[in-house]
C-alpha positions in Angstrom: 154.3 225.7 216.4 156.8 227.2 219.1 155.2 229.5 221.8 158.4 231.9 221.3 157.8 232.2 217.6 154.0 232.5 217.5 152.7 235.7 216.0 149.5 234.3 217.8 150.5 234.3 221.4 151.9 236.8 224.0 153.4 235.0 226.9 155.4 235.9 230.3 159.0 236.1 229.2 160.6 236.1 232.8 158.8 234.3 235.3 157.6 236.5 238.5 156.8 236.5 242.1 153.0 237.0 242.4 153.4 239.2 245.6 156.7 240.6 244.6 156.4 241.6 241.1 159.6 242.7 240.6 161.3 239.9 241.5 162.1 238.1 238.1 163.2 234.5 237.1 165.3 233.5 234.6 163.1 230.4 232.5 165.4 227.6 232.8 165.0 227.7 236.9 161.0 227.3 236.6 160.0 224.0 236.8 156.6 223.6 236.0 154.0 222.6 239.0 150.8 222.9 237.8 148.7 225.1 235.6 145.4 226.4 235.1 143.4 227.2 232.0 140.9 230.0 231.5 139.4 230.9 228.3 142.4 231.2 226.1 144.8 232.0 228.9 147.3 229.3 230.5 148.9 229.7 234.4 152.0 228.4 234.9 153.0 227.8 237.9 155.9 226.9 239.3 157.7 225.0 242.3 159.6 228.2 242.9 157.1 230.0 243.8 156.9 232.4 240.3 154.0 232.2 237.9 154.1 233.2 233.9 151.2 233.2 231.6 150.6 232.5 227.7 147.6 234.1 226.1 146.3 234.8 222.8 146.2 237.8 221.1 143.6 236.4 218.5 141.1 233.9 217.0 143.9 232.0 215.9 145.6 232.2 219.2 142.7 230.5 220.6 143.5 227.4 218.8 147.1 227.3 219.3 146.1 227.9 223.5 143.8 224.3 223.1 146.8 222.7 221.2 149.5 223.7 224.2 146.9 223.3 226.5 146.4 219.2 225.5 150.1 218.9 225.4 150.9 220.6 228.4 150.7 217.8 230.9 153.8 216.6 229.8 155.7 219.3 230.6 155.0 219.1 234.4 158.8 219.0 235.7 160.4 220.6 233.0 161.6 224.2 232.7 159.4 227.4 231.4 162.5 227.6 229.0 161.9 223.9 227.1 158.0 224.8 227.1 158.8 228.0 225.1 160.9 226.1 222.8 159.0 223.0 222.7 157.0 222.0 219.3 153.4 221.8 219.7 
């Protein structure tokens, strides 16, 4: 299951400023920090400074959030972009 092709999830598709909302990121200049988990929403957050979240739209989504969520610890120092397109 890709984030990008899940019917389940809606996710950030350019990473933002939190205090300047307009200022957009393209994904392959994030590199992941940290992130936080709450309910069946993920924060990503980013040594740039920009954050981008993944949620679930449904039941289903849910699960697939717990899956990425498990696997997600590897992905600290790689781009939003390879997390998008990465196989969980």
């Amino acid at each position: 299951m890709k984030i990008k092709e899940s019917k389940n999830l809606r996710y950030t598709k350019l990473p933002y400023d939190y205090f300047e909302l307009w200022e957009k990121v393209e994904p392959e200049k994030c590199i992941l920090e940290d992130f936080h988990v709450h309910n069946d929403r993920i924060e990503l957050n980013f040594k740039n400074g920009t954050i981008a979240f993944i949620e679930g739209r449904n039941p289903q989504g849910g699960l697939e959030i717990d899956r990425i969520e498990e696997k997600l610890p590897n992905f600290v120092g790689r781009s939003y972009e390879e997390i998008l397109n990465a196989n969980f």
